[in-house]
N, C-alpha and C positions, 0 to 999 in steps of 0.2 A: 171855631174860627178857621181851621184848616180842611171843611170843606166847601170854599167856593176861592175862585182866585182874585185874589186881590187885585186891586186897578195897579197897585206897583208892580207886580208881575207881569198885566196885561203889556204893560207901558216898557218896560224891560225888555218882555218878548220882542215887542216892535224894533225897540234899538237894535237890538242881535241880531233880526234876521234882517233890517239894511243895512246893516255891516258887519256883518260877522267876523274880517279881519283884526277891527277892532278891539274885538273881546276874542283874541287868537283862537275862534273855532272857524279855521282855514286852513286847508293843506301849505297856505304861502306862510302864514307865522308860525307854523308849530315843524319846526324842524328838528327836533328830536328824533332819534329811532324810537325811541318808546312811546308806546301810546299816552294819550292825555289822560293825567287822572283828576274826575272832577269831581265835586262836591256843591249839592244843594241844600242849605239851612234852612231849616225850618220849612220844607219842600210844600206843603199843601197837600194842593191837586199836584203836583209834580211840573206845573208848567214848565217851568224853564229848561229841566231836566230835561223834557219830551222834546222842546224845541232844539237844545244842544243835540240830543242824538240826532234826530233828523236832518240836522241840518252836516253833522258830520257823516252822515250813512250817505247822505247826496254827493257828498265829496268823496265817498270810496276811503273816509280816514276813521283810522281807530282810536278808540278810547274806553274805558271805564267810568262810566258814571254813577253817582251813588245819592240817592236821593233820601234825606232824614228828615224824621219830625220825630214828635212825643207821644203822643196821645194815640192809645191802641186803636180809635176806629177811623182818627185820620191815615193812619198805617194802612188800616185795610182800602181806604177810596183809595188815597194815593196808588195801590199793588191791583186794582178795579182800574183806577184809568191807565196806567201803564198797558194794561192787557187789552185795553179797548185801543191805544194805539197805533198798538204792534200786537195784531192777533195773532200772527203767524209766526212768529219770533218765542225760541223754545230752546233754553231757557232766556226769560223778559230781559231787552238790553240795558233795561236800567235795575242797579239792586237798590231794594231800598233796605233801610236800617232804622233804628231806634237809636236816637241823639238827646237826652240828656245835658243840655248848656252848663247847669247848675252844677251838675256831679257826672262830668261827662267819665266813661270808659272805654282805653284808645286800644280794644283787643281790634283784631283782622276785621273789616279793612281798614279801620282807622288807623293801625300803626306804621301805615305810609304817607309820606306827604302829598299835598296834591296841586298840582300845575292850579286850576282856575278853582274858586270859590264862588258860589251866588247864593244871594238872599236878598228877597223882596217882603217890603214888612214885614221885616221878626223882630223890630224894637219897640213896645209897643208897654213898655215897663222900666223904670229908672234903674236898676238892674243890667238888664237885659245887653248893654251895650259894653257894659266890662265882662259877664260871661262870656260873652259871643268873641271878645278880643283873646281873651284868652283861649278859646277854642281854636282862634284862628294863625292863634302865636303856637300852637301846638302842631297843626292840619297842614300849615300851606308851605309849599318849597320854601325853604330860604337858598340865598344865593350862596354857591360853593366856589372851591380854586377852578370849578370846572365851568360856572354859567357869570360868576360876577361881574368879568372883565364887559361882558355883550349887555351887563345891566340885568339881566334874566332872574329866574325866580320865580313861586306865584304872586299871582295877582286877584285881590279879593276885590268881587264889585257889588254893593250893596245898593239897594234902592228904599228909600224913604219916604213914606207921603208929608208934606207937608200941610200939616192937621191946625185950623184957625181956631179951634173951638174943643172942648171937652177937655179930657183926663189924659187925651194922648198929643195935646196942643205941647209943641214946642219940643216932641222927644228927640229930635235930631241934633240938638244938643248937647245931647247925652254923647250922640258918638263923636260930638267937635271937642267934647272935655277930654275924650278919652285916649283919642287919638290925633295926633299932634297935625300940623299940616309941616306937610314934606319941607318946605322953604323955610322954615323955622327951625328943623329939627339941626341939630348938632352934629358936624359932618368932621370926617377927618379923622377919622378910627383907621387903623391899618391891620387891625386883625380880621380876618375872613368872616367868625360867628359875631361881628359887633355890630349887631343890626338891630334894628323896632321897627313897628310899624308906622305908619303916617301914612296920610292921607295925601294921593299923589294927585288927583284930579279932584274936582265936585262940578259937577253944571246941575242948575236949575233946570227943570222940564214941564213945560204944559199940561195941562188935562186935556186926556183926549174924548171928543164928543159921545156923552151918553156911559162913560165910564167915570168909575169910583163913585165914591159919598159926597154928600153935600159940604162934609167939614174939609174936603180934598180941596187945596188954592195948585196944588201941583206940587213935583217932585226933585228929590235930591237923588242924584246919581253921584255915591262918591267911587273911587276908585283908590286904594288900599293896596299897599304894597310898602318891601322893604327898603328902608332905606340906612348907610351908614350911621353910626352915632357913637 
């Protein structure tokens, strides 16, 4: 299944690159001295990744991207279209890794957090969506005495097809169980590490002409990030 890209990827891609702001791959939101560090689940073909880099190499802005899957011959297409690319690019600006959801292990570079996360259908199994949380309660910045006060921290944006038919009808469920939505969760902690995740955003998205399956009505863009509790 991770080699051809998926119509939530296609459809993600689009959102990103008209507005890249949005999803802070812009030299105007990412005001850090340190470069962006990001992370793609369950990467594929590596779309997203490709699009993040290029779209921050056009801006002159740095970052580290790190594109994961499971499966050794997805590993190899994904490390095949990286180098198709960026031919010229030595060593490839994006690294990829082997990621494990189930029994994940967080040696280099996973033992740093990371500013942005993406994933475009990797839920896709009643599973799948408490792994991936917990990956991602491991992976993504949480807010410090140093970024709280501005709100900061990362921010995970997953994409979901919304599937009418089969064995994958209805899995985006899975991540409404798992993960609270933001205006419900329980605020008013005043210690610094007293945070979870929730679901800060969801918009509905169209199918775009000639793309995805026939079981595709269109898609969940949620947006994940920490909030008090």
């Amino acid at each position: 299944v991770g080699l051809q890209s998926w119509a939530s990827s296609v459809v993600l891609s689009e959102r990103i690159c008209a507005d890249p702001a949005r999803f802070s791959l812009s030299s105007l939101t990412n005001t850090s001295s340190s470069p962006l560090r990001i992370l793609e689940l369950g990467a594929g073909t590596g779309l997203l990744s490709i699009i993040a880099r290029k779209l921050l190499s056009s801006l002159h802005a740095s970052a580290s991207i790190f594109a994961t899957d499971y499966h050794p011959e997805v590993l190899l297409n994904l490390c095949a279209n990286i180098a198709t690319n960026f031919p010229s690019s030595a060593p490839p600006p994006i690294s990829v890794h082997q990621l494990d959801w189930e029994r994940p292990q967080y040696f280099a570079p996973m033992n740093e957090p990371f500013d942005l996360i993406f994933g475009a259908d990797v839920i896709y199994h009643p599973d799948h969506a408490q792994w991936i949380k917990a990956c991602v309660e491991r992976l993504l910045l949480r807010p410090t005495l140093s970024n709280s006060s501005t709100g900061t921290g990362g921010v995970f944006w997953l994409m979901m097809a919304l599937r009418v038919s089969g064995r994958h009808e209805g899995m985006f469920h899975t991540v409404e169980d798992i993960f609270p939505d933001a205006s419900s969760s329980l605020t008013g902690g005043d210690q610094v590490d007293n945070w979870q995740l929730a679901i800060l955003e969801k918009a509905e998205l169209g199918k775009l002409k000639g793309v995805g399956r026939a079981d595709e009505r269109g898609y969940l863009l949620f947006k994940i990030g920490w909030v008090p509790c």
